[in-house]
N, C-alpha and C positions, 0 to 999 in steps of 0.2 A: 508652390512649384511655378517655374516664371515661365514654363513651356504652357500650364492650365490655361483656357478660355477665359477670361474675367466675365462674362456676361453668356447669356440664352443665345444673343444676337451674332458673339465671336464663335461661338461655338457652331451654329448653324454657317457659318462662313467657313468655319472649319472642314464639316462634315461636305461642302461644296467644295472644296479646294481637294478632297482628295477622290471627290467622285460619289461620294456618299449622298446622291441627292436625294433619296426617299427618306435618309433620317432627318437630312435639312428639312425639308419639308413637315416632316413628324413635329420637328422643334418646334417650329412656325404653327403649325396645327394645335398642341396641346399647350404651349404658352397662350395662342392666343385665346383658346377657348378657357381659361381662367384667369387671365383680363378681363375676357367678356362677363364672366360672371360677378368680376368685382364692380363692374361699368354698371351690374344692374342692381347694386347696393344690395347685397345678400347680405339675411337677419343672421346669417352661421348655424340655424339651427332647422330652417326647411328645405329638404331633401338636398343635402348636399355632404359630402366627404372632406374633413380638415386633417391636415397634418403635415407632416414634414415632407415638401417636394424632394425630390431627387431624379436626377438625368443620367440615360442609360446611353455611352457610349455606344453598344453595340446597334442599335436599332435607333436610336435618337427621342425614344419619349420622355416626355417628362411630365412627371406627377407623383402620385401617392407610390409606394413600392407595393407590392402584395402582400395583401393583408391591411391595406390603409393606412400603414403610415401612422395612426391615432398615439400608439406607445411613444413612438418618437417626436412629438412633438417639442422642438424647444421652449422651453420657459419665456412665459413675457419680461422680457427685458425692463429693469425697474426704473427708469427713467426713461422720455419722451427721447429719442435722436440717438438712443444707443441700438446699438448691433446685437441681437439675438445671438444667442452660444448655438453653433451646431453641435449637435448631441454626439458624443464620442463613438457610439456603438455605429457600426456598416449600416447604409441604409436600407441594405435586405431586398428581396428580387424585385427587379422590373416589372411594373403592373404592365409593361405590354410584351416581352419577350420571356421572362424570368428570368433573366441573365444574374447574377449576383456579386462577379468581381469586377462589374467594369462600370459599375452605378459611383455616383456621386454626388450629396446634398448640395439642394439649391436655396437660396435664399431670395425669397421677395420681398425688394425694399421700396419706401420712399419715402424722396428726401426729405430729410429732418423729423420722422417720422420713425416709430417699434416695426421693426420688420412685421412681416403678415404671413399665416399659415399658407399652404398651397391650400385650394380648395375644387373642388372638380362634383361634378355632378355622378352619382353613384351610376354603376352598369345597371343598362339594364336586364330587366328579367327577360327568357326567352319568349312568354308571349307577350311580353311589352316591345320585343325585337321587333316580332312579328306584325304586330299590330301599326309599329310605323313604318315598317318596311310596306304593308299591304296600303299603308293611308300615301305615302309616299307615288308608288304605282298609279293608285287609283288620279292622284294629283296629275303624273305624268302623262294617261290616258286622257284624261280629262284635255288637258294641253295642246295633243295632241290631234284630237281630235277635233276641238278647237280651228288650228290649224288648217286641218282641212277641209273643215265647212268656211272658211275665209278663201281658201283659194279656191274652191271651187264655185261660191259665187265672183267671185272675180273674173273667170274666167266665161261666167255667164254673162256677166255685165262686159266684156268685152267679145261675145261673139264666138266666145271658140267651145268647140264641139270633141265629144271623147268619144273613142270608140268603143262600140257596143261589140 
């Protein structure tokens, strides 16, 4: 279809063009966090999710669909610089909305190179939420209080006085 996005990056330009800036942004978000994981040379086999990406129109994620994706993975391509087959069957709901008719497989390539699985680090458990959501906090207190043991010597070391 000649209306389709050719790339991650048109499509996120898309989603800004009609006002859709939280999917934009989604786009940008969840591409970039499985870049980041290929940047940190992952073996494919500790703690991470492989299969066949797919971008959800309605909301703008992109990744595994529910249920991982795993069944749908296309076949390695038998030659170096050839394009991976996307697989005939729907790519199945949005692992972040559940949307189901408005998904579409993605392909990560590069050049000269077999296309590559998506790959995304698995959800976590709720007390794995929990536990960096509270390390998080403790980070940001930490910080902050920080903060203002700096200004309030500062403000000794310059003379000025708070009321009591």
């Amino acid at each position: 279809d000649s209306n389709m996005p050719r790339n991650l990056h048109n499509a996120a330009e898309l989603f800004l063009r009609v006002g859709m800036v939280e999917n934009a942004e989604r786009v940008k978000d969840t591409t970039g966090r499985m870049l980041d994981m290929y940047a940190d040379n992952p073996d494919g086999t500790t703690n991470v999710k492989i299969g066949q990406g797919c971008v959800c129109w309605t909301c703008g994620f992109c990744g595994l669909p529910k249920g991982g994706g795993d069944s749908k993975v296309a076949p390695p391509s038998s030659a170096a610089g050839k394009k991976n087959k996307i697989p005939k069957t729907s790519p199945g709901p949005c692992g972040n909305c559940g949307e189901t008719d408005q998904t579409n497989y993605v392909r990560v390539t590069r050049k000269g190179m077999d296309d590559l699985p998506w790959i995304e680090a698995p959800p976590l458990t709720e007390e794995e939420r929990k536990k960096k959501k509270d390390a998080e906090l403790a980070a940001k207190r930490k910080e902050v209080e920080e903060q203002v043991k700096r200004a309030l010597q500062e403000r000794q070391k310059a003379g000025v006085t708070t009321c009591d």
